[in-house]
C-alpha positions in Angstrom: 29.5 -24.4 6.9 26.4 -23.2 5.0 25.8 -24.4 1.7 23.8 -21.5 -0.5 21.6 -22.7 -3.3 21.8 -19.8 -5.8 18.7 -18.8 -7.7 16.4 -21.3 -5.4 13.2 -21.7 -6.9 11.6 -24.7 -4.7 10.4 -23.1 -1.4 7.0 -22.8 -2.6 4.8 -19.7 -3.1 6.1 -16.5 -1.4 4.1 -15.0 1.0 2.9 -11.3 0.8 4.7 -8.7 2.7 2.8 -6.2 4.9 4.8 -3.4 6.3 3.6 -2.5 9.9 4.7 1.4 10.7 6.6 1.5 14.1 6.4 4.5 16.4 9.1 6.6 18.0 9.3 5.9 21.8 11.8 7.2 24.2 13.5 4.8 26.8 17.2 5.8 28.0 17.6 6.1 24.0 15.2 7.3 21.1 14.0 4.0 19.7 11.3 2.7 16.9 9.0 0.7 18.7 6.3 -1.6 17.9 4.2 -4.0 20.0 4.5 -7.8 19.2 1.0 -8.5 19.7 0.3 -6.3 16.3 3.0 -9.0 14.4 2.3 -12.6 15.2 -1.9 -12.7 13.9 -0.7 -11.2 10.9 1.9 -14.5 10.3 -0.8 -16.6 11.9 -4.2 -15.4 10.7 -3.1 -13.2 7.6 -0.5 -15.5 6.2 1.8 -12.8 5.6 5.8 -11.6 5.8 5.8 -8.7 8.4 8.4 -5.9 7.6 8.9 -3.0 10.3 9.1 0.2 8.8 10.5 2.9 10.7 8.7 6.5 11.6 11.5 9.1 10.8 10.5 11.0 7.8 13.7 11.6 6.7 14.5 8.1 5.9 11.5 7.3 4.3 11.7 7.4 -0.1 7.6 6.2 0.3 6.9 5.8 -3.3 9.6 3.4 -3.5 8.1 1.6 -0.4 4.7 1.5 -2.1 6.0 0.2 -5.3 7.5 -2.9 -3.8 5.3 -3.7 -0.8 2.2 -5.3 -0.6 0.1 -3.7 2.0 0.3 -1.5 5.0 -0.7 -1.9 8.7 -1.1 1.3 10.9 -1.2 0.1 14.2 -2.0 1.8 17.8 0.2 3.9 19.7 0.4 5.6 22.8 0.7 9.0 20.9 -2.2 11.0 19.3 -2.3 12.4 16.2 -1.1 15.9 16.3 -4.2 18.2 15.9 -2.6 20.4 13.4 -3.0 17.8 10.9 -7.2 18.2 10.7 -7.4 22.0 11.6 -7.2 22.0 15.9 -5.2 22.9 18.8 -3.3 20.2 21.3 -4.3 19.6 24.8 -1.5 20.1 27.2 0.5 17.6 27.8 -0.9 15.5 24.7 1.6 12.9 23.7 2.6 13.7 20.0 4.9 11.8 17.6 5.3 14.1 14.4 7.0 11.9 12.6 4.8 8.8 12.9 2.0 11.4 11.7 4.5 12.7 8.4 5.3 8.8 7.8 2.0 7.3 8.2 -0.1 10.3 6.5 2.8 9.7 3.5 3.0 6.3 3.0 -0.4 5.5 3.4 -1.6 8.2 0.9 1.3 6.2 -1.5 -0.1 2.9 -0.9 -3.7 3.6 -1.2 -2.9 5.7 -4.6 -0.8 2.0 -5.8 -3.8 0.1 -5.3 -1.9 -2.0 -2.2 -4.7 -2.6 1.2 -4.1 -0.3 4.1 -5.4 -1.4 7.5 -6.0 0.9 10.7 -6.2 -0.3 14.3 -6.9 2.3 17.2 -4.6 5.1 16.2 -4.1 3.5 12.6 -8.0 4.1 12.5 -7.1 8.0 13.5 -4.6 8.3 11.1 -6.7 7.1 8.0 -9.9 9.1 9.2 -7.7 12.4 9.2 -5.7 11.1 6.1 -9.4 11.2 4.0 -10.1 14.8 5.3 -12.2 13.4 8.5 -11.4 15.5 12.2 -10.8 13.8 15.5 -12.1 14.8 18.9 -11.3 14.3 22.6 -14.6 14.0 23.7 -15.3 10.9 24.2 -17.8 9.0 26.5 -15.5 8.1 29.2 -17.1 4.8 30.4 -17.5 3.2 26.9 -13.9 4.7 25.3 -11.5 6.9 27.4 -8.0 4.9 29.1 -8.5 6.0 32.7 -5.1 7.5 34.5 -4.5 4.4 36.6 -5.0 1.8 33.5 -1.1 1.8 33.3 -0.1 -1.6 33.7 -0.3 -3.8 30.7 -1.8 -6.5 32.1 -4.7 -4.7 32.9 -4.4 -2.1 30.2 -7.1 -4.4 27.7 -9.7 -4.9 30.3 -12.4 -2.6 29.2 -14.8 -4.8 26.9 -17.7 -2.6 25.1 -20.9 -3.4 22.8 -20.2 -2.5 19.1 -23.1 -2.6 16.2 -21.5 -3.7 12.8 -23.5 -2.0 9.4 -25.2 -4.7 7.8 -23.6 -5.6 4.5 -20.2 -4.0 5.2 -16.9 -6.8 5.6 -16.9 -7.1 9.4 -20.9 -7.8 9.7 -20.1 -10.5 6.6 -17.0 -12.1 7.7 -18.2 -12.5 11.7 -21.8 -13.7 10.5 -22.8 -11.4 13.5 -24.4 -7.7 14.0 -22.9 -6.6 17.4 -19.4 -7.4 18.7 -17.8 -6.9 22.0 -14.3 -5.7 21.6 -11.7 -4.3 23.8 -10.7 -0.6 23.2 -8.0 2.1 24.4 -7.8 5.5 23.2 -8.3 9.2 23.9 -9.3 10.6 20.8 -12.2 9.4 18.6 -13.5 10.4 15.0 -15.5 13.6 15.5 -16.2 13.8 11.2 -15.9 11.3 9.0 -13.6 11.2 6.1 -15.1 11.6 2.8 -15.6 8.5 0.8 -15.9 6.4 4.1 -18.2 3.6 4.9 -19.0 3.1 8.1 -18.2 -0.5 9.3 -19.1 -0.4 13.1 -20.6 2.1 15.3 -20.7 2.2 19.1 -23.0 1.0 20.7 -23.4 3.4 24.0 -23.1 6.3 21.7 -22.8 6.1 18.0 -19.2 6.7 17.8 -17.6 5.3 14.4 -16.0 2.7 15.1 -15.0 1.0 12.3 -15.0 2.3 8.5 -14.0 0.7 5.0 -13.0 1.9 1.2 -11.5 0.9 -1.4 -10.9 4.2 -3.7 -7.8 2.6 -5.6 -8.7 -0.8 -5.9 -7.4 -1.8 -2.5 -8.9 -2.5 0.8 -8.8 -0.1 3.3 -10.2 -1.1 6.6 -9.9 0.6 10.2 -11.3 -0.2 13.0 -10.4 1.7 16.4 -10.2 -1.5 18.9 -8.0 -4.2 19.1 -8.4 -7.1 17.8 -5.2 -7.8 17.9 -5.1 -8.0 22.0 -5.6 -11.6 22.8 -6.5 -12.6 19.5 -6.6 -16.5 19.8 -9.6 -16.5 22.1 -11.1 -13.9 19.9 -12.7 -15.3 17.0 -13.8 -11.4 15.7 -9.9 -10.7 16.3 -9.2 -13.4 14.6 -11.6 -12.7 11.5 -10.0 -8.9 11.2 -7.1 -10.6 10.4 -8.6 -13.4 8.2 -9.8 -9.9 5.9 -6.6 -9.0 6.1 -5.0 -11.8 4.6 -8.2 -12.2 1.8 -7.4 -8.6 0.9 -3.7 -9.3 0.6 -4.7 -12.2 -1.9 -7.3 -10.6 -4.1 -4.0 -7.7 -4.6 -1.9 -10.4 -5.7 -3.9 -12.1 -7.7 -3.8 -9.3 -10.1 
């Protein structure tokens, strides 16, 4: 039988909690989905509570969310961001989740306007670039950026590695001590414009692409970058310092 000790005040400091935005995926059943490999660096590396928050519009009361949360994490997704959102048509066949886009676009916009960090990875990088006024585009240098049709299988999904050049003075380039990364990336669409008030973090190296930007409009961090340093992140020590600005942002918003 479990004993409860009401009003417990000896556990130590409470960790901040960063809600990660699932997506909606479709198995036998409609389901909210998100990958495990986003969760566990942010425990490990960020030293914070994860809290799934789910991508259906309807249930969403976002400034209540942003009011009690301490940051946001918009993470990748095999969907794209819908291209009515920044002014352009879909492909056919483009794989759209209008809700994640409502949700994300929402909450985001909430949390940034409270002054709580915001972090992008691969689509979350989409999402914040569109979010800011920014456009996205399709065409993409295939042998530096583009999934190819037969990278399907997980295990072999992360293989692609490709040179990145960090801007000199911005977070990444300070926190990694380094002015190039290799990183692992997956996506189909790209930032085409950048949004307004946007510092670039990283660029491509192949091609210029953005691939990393930073802000902080509000008072908080924002900070997207469009690989994944979450894949493999313990023999990855840029992965690893992503997160490590992760969890520094999370403290300076608490410390307040």
């Amino acid at each position: 039988m479990m004993r409860f000790a009401c009003c417990r005040s000896d556990d130590g400091p409470i960790k901040p909690v960063i809600e990660v935005l699932c997506c909606n995926e479709i198995t036998d059943r409609p389901i909210q989905a998100v990958a495990t490999r986003f969760v566990e660096p942010l425990v490990q590396y960020a030293g914070a509570t994860v809290l799934l928050v789910p991508a259906v519009a309807d249930a969403m009361d976002t400034r209540a969310l942003a009011g009690r949360l301490d940051a946001l994490l918009l993470t990748g997704s095999r969907s794209n961001v819908a291209g009515a959102r920044y002014g352009k048509t879909d492909a056919a066949g483009d794989a759209l989740d209008l809700d994640r886009d409502a949700v994300a676009m929402e909450l985001a916009g909430r949390m940034i306007e409270a002054g709580r960090p915001v972090f992008g990875i691969c689509r979350g990088l989409q999402e914040l670039n569109v979010l800011f006024g920014g456009t996205l585009t399709d065409t993409l240098d295939a042998g530096h950026h583009r999934v190819t049709e037969d990278a399907t299988a997980y295990e072999t999904l992360f293989d692609h590695v490709h040179d990145v050049d960090l801007q000199a003075g911005g977070m990444l380039a300070t926190v990694t001590a380094r002015r190039s990364l290799s990183v692992t990336s997956v996506h189909r669409q790209g930032i085409e414009r950048l949004g307004s008030g946007l510092s670039i973090e990283a660029r491509a190296t192949s091609d210029g692409l953005v691939e990393a930007f930073s802000a902080r409009p509000c008072g908080g961090d924002v900070l997207a970058v469009q690989w994944h340093p979450e894949w493999n992140v313990a023999a990855s020590a840029s992965g690893q310092a992503f997160f490590s600005l992760v969890g520094q942002s999370l403290g300076t918003r608490r410390d307040h």
